[in-house]
N, C-alpha and C positions, 0 to 999 in steps of 0.2 A: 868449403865450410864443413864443418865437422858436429855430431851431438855425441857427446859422450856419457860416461857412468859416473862424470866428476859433476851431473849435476850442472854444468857450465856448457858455456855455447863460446866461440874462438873463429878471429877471422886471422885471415894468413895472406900475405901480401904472395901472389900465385909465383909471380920473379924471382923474389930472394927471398921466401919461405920464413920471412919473419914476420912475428904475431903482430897484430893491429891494433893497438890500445889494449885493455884488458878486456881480461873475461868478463862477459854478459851475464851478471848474477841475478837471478830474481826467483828462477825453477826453486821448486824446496823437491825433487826429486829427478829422475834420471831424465837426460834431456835427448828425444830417440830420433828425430827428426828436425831439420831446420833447410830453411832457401831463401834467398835473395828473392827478392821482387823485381819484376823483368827492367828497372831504370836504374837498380841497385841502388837503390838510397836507403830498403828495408830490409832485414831480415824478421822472417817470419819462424818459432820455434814450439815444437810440439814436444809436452813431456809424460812421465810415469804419474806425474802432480795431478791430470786431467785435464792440464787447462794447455791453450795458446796465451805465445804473448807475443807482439808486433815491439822490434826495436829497432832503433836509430843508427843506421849502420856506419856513420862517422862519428857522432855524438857518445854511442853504446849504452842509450839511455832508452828506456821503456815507453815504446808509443800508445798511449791512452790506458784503457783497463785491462786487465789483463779477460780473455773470451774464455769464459765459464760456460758449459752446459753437459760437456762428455761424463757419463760416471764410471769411463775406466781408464786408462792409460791411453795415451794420446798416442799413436804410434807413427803418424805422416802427415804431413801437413803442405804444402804448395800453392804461390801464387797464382789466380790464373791471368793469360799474359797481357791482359791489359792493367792490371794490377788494384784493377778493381775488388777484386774477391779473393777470399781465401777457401779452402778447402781442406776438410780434415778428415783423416778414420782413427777410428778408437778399436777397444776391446771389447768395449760396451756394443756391438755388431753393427754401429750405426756410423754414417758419414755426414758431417754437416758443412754445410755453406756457410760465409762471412761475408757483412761487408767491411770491406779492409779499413774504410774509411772512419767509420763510425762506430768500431767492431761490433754490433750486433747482430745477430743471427737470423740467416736467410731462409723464410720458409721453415717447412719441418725438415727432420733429420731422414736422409733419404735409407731406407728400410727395405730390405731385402736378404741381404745375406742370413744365411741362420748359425752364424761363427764370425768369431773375430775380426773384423777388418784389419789386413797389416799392411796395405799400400791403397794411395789416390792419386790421378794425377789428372789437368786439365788438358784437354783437346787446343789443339795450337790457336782455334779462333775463339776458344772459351765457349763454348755452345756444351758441351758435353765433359762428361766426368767417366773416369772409367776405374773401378776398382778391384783389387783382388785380393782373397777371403780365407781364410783356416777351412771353409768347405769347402775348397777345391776348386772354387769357380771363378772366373770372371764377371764382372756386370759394367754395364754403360747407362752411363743415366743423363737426362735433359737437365744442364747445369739451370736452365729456369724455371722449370715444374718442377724438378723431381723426380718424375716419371722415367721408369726404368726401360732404356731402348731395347725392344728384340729378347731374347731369351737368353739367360745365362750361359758363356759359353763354357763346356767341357770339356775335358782334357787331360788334364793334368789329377796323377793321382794320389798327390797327395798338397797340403797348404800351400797357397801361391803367395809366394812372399813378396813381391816385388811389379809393379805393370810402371808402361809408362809407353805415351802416343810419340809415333812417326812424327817428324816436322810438319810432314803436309797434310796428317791428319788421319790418312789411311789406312795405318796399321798400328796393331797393338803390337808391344813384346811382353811379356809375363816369365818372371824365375820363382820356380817352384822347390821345394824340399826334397823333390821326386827326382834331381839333382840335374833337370832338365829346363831349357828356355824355347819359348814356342811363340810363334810369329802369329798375327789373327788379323783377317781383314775387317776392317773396324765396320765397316757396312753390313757384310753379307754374314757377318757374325761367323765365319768359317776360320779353320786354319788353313795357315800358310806354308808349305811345304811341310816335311818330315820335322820332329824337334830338335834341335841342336842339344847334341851329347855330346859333352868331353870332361865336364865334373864330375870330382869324383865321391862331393859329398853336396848338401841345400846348397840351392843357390840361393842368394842373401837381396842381393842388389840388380838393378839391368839399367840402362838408359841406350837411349839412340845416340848417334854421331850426328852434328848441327846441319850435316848435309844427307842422313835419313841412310846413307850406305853403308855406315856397320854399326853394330850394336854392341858393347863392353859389358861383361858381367863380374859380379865379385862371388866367391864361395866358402863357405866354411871348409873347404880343403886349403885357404889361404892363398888363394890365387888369386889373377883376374885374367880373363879370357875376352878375346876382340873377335868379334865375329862376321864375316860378310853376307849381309841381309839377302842377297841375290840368289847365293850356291850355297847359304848354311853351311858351307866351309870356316874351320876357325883359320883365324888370321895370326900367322907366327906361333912362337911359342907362348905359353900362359907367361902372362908378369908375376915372377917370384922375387920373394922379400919380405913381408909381411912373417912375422913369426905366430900367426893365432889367426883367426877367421875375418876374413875381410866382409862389414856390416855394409859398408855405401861405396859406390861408385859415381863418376859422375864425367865428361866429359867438358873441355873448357869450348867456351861459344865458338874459335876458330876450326875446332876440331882435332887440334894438332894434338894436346894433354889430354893425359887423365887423370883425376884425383882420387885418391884411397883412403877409406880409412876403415881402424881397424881394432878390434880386441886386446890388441898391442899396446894399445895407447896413442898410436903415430897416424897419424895422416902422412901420402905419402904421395909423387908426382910423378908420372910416368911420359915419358915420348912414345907417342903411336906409334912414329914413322920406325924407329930405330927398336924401340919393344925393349929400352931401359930406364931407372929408374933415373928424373932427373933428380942432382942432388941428396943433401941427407933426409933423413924422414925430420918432420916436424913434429918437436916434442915440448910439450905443457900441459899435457892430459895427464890426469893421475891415475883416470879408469880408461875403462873401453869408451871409442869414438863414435858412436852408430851414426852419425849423418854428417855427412861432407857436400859441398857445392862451390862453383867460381862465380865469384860475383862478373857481371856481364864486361866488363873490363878488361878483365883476366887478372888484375893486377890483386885481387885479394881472393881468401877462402877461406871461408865462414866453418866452423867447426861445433858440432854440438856433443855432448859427454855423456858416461854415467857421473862423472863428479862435480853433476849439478851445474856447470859453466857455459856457457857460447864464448869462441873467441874467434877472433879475427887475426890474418897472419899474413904478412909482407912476402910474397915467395921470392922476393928477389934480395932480402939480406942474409937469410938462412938463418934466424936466430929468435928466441921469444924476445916482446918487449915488457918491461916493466917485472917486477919483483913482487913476493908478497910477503906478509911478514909473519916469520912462521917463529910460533912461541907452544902452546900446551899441546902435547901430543894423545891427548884424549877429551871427551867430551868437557863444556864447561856447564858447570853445575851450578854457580853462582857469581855474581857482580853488582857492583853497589859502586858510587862516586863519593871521592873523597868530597867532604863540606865544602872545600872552595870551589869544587869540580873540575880540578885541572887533572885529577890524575883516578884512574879508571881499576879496581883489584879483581882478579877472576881467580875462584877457585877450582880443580878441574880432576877430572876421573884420573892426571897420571902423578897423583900424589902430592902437586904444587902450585903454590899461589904464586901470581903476579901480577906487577904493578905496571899498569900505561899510562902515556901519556896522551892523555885525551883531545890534544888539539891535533897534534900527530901519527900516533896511533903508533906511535914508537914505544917499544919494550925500556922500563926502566929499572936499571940495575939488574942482576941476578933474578932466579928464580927463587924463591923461600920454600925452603926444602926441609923435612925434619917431617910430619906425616908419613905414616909405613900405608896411608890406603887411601881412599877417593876425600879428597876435601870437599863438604859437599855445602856450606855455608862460610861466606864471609863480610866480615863488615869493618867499617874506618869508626876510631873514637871520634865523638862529637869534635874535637879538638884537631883533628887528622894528621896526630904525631905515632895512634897504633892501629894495627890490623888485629882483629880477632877472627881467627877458624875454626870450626869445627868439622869432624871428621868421622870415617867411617872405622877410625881405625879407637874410638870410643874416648879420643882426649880433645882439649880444647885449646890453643894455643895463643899466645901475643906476640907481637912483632912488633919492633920499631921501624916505620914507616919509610924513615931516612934512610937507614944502616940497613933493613934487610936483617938485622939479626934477633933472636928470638928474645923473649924479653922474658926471664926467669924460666921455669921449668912447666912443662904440662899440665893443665888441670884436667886431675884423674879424682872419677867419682863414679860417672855413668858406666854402667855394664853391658852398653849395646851402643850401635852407630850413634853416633850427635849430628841430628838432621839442620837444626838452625840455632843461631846465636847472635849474638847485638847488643850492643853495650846502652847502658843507663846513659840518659840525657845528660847526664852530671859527668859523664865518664869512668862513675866509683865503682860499679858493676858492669858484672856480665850475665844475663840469662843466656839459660841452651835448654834445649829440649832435646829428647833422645825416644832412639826404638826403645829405651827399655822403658815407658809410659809416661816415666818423670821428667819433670823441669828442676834446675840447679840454678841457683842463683852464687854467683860467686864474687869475691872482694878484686877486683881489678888490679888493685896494687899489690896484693901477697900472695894472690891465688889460691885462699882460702876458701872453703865455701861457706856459704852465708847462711846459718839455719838447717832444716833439714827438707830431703828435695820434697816437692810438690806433686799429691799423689790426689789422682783423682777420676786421670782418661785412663781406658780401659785396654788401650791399642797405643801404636806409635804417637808422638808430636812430633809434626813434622815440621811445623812453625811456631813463634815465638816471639815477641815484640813488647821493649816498654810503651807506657804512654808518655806523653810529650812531659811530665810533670814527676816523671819518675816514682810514681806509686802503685802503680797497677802494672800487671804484665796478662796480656791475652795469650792463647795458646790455640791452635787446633791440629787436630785427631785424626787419625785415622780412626776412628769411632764415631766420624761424621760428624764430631761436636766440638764447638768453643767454648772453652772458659775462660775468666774474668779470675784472676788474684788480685787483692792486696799485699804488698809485702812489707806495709809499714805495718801492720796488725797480725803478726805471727801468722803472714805470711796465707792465710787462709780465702778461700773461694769465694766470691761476692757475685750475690743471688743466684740465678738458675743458673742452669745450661744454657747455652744459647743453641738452638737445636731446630733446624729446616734443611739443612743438607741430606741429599740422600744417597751420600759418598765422601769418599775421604775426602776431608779438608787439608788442604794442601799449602796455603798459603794466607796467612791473616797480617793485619795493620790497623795503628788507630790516628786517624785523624789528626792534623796538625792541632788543633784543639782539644784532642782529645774528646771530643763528646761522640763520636762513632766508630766504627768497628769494620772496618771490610775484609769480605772472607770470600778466597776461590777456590773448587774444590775441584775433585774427578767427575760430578753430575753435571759440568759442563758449563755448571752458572756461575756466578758473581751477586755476593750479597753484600747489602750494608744494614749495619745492628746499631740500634744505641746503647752507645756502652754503659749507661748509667741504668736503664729498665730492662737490658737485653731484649728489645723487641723489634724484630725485623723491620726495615723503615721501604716501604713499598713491594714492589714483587722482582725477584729475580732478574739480576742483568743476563739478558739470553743473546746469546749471538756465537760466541762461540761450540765447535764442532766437536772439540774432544777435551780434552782436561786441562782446567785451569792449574797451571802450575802455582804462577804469581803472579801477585796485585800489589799496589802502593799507590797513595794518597800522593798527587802533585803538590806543592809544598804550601800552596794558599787553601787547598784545599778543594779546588773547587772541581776537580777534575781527578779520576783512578785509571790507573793504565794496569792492562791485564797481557800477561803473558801466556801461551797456551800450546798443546801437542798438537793441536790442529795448524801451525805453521805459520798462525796470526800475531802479531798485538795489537790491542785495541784500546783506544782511547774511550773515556765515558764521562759524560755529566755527575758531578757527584749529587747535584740536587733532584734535576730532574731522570735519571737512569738512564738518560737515553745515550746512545755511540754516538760520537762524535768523530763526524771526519773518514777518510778510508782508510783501509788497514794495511799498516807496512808489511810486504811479505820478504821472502830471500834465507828465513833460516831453514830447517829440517825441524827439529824441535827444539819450540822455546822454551826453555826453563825457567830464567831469574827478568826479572824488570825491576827497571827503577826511574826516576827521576832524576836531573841536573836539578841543582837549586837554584839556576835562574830559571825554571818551568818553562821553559823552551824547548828542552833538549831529554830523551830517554836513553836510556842502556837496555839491551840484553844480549844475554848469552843464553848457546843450544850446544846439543849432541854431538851440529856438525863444526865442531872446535872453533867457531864464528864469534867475536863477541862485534854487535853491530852499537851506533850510536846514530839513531831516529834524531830529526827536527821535526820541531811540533809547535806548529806558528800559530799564534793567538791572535783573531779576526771577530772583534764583537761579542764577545765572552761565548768564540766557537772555536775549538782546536780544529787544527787540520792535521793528521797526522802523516806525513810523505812515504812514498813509494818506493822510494830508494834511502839506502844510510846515508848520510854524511860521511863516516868516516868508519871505515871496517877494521876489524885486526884479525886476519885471516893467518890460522897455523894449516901449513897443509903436511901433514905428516907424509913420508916416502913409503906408501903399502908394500908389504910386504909380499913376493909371489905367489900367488893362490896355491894352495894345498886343494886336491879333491883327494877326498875319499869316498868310497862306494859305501851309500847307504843300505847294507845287510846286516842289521844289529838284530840279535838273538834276543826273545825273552827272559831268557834266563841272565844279562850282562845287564838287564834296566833295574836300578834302587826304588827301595819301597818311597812309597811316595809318606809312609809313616802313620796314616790314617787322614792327615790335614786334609783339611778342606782346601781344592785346587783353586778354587775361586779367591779364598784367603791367600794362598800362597802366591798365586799369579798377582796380584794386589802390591805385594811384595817382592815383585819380580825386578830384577835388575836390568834385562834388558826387553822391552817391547820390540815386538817382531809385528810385521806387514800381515794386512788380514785375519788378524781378532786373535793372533798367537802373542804367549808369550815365553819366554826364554829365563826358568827360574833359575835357581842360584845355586841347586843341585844337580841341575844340568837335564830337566825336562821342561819340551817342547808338551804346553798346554794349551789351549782353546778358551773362551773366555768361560763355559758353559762347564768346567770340570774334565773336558776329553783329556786324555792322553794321548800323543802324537808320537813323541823320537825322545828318545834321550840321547842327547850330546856330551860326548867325552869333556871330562872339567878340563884338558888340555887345549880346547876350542872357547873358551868361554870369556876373551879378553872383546869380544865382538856383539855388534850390534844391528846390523844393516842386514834386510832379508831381500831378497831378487824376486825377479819374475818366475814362471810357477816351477820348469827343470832345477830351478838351481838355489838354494839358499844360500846367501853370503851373509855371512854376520861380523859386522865391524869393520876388522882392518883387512879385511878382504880374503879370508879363506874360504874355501866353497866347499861343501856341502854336495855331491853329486846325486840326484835322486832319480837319474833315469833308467837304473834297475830294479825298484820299487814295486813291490806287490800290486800297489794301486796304480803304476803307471805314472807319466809327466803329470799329470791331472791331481798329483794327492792331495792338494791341497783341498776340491773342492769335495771333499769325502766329510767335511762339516758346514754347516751355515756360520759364517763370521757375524759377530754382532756389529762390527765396522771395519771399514779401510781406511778411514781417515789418517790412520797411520802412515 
């Protein structure tokens, strides 16, 4: 079993090294730990997200809730062996108990270290927990009380990455950073002989042999080392192959194998007796692999990722199973369902539109190509014969549906990015709205524009929407405000502002009837307005964590689904505001939502080039909204090999920031970065609060994704090195983040 950097979890048939059904999607970030449950019917996965989740390890479907309560990165997690209980450490310094069954949380979270926890593991008869800490130490705690046994032990000097109990109970092993493993009699809290030296850099990983006589380590020197418990003699030579730092090891139950995996991407089999690698490595990770295990069989191994996955892998055919279907190679910014709903359009950060087929999840025809920059809005004529885009490259496009081919020449008006656009009920128009403050209304058929644009928000539109009767177009702002046009009366503002948000409005819609307004912004909430008095109809939909991106009216009305940065969408009562149902998770960040018009069925697209298609079953006028898609369209782009560069930038090479306000700018930031930064479009690393941090060469700026705290990776995976840094591996904590929900 494997966790990796793709996000995904992966089982692998331990025989013939072919993958197990697909990947285990639900993490919406790096997945650092995963195991079998000692009957192997579960896997159990801990991610960067903070949460566990329990799944199905034939089915690869998600068992119950997902166990919320950690508030930092989940780093370990293990059965204990009656399979009653789970166990986990965080970053958040605390370890908690699970019941496996029921997933709710056992007792309080046992409290003791004053640093990180990076490993847990259960005592062979489940009585005891033993952990090890970023401060150096060991602890054993009463897996019942809580109460921590005996005194922490010492030794090791520096973070203990790794512990794990003797078969019989007796003995601890622990691998440290200090690039040393050290044996501890589990009773008398003492060590056990001298430490076993022979790495030459942290040690990452350790585990016992199922017969307690040697113990396997893994190192960021890329090794692994077999060691005899008795004489702390190493056993043969290190296993080499691995090209990058080996995160987990693990031994299979007969004791004969051992599994690896690794920074490389691969998971990898080894013969004890003989001390070679069995077979080729096993490859379907796109990122690094941190956690490997055999399920109690032998016959499979579970794999967890940074690329967001768990999968499962047959070691006895040597090969992945199942394909994915890879279409946008950058983020998707927007989707919307053709009016029959058979066919699904995404617009995406690598300049092009396309068309699915929404029962299959099959690419259809070509890509629609003609955009020089991010498409960042699109939508099907009511008629579903064209696609209308808008773009960052400041034009708006049509396509014939069919053919893929462009339909007349670009509509050029706007002088800044076109955030959103959508055609007239009628199909005779087009509005868009744009950075540069205006909205354009334009003739659909000659690509004229209609009147003169609509000036009146003081900041960006970022959204834009006829009403169902094609006479009024709503708008909102980054100015935190909606307005109301008519455009059959020259076109002018009808009544106030509508004005409660206290942040950009991000995404507005009106009603299949037209008599209301719903509006989602960056203040987290969800409003609905009546569109005829502009007066807010009840109090705020709250429940989401970080920014509504988008919202839309299910097609009777009676129901808004919201899309959001917090990694949700949420279904809601459109009468009474209350949520309805659980929340589907599995993307990174959500962007666009929409409805199928048989109100069954939702779309969206995020960041992580995912466009998913949710069921949403109607039960007594109560959605239920499902846990898993129905049906994914997954591009997984080939990352490119990391670049580091040493972060030593001069003040004198950082650009004026111009006088702006960072808070504005970061507003307007292209890409959000982890822990309250963000990533402007001049290539400064800001804070939410106005800091300046790093400026990034504009030759790194096609990226997105930021790591744990050594290493910033943004996007398609170039890294960022910051452990020469004035401030140390620690820079980041040199500000208060205003969140992480990122």
């Amino acid at each position: 079993m494997s966790g990796s950097w793709d996000h995904t979890i992966q089982v692998w048939d331990a025989q013939t090294g072919a993958q197990v059904g697909n990947p285990l999607k639900g993490h919406t970030d790096s997945v650092n730990s995963a195991a079998f449950s000692p009957d192997g019917r579960h896997i159990v996965s801990g991610s960067n997200d903070h949460t566990i989740q329990v799944w199905d390890a034939q089915a690869g479907d998600q068992v119950g809730n997902t166990l919320q309560g950690h508030t930092g990165p989940v780093w370990s997690v293990a059965f204990s062996p009656d399979g009653g209980y789970i166990v986990s450490r965080s970053e958040d310094h605390t370890i908690q108990v699970w019941d496996a069954q029921i997933g709710g949380q056992v007792g309080n979270p046992l409290q003791g270290h004053t640093d990180p926890v990076n490993s847990v593991a259960f005592s062979p008869d489940g009585r005891h927990i033993v952990s090890g800490s970023e401060d150096h130490t060991i602890r054993v705690w009463d897996a019942q009380t809580g109460v921590q046994v005996g005194s922490p032990l010492h030794g090791h000097t520096f973070p203990v990455s790794s512990v794990a109990f003797s078969p019989d109970g007796r003995h601890i092993v622990s691998g440290s950073r200090d690039h040393t493993i050290q044996v501890w009699d589990a009773q008398a809290g003492v060590q056990v002989g001298n430490p076993l030296e022979g790495h030459t850099s942290p040690v990452s990983s350790v585990a016992f042999s199922p017969d307690g006589r040697h113990i396997v380590s893994g190192s960021w020197d890329d090794t692994i080392q077999v060691w005899d418990v008795q004489t702390g003699a190493q056993v043969g030579n290190p296993l080499q192959g691995h090209t990058s730092l080996v995160s987990s090891v693990a031994f299979s139950p007969d004791g004969r194998h051992i599994v690896s995996g690794s920074l490389d991407h691969t998971i990898r089999v080894w013969d004890v007796q003989a001390g070679v690698q069995v077979g080729s490595p096993l490859e379907g990770h796109t990122s690094s692999v941190n956690s490997v295990a055999f399920s109690l069989d032998e016959r499979y191994i579970v794999s967890g990722s940074w690329d967001h996955t768990i999968q499962v892998w047959d070691a006895q055919a040597g090969g992945q199973v199942g394909n994915t279907l890879q279409g946008h190679m950058g983020p998707v910014w927007s989707v919307a369902f053709s009016p029959d709903g058979r066919h699904i359009v995404s617009g995406s950060e690598d300049h092009t539109i396309r068309v699915w087929d929404a029962q299959i999840g099959g690419q259809v025809g070509n890509p629609l190509k003609g955009h020089t920059s991010t498409v960042s809005s699109v939508a099907f004529s009511p008629d579903g014969r064209y696609i209308v885009s808008g773009s960052r490259d400041c034009t708006i496009q049509v396509w014939d549906a069919q053919t893929g081919a462009q339909a007349g020449n670009p509509l050029q008006g706007h002088t800044n990015w076109v955030n959103s656009v959508a055609f007239s009920p009628d199909g005779r128009h087009i509005v868009s709205g744009s950075w540069d403050h205006t909205i354009q209304v334009w003739n659909a058929q000659t690509g004229a524009q209609v009147g003169n644009p609509l000036k009146g928000h003081t900041d960006s539109v970022n959204s834009v929407a006829f009403s169902p009767d094609g006479r009024y177009i709503v708008s909102g702002s980054e100015d935190h405000t909606i307005q109301v046009w008519n455009i059959w009366q020259t076109s002018v503002q009808v009544g106030n502002t509508l004005q409660g948000h206290t942040n950009s409005v991000k995404s507005v819609a009106f009603s299949p009837d037209g008599r209301h307004i719903v509006s989602g912004s960056w203040d987290c909430t969800i409003r609905v307005w009546d569109a005829l008095t502009g007066v807010q109809l009840g109090n705020p939909l709250e429940g989401h964590t970080s920014s509504v991106n988008s919202v839309a009216f299910s097609p009777n009305g009676r129901h808004i689904v919201s899309g959001s940065w917090d990694h949700t969408i949420q279904v809601w009562d459109a009468q009474i505001g209350a949520q309805v149902g659980n929340l589907p998770r599995g993307h990174t960040l959500v962007n666009p939502v929409a409805f199928l018009p048989d109100e069954r069925h939702t779309v969206s697209g995020v960041e992580d080039y995912l466009i998913q298609c949710w069921d949403v079953q109607t039960e007594s006028d109560s959605v239920q909204a499902g846990n898993s898609p129905i049906m994914q369209i997954q591009p997984h782009p080939v990352p490119p090999q990391p670049i580091y560069m040493s972060a030593a930038f001069m003040p004198s090479a950082l650009p004026n920031s111009g006088g702006k306000s960072l808070t504005h700018m970061a507003k307007h930031s292209s890409r959000h970065l982890r822990h309250g930064l963000f990533l402007l479009d001049d290539g400064w690393i800001v804070g939410s609060n106005d800091q300046l941090f790093l400026w990034v060469p504009p030759s790194y700026h096609p990226f997105y994704l930021c790591s744990p705290p050594t290493r910033l990776i943004i996007g398609k995976f170039p890294v960022l090195d910051f452990s020469n840094m004035a401030h140390g591996s620690a820079w980041y904590q040199c500000f208060s983040a205003c969140s992480d929900s990122m």
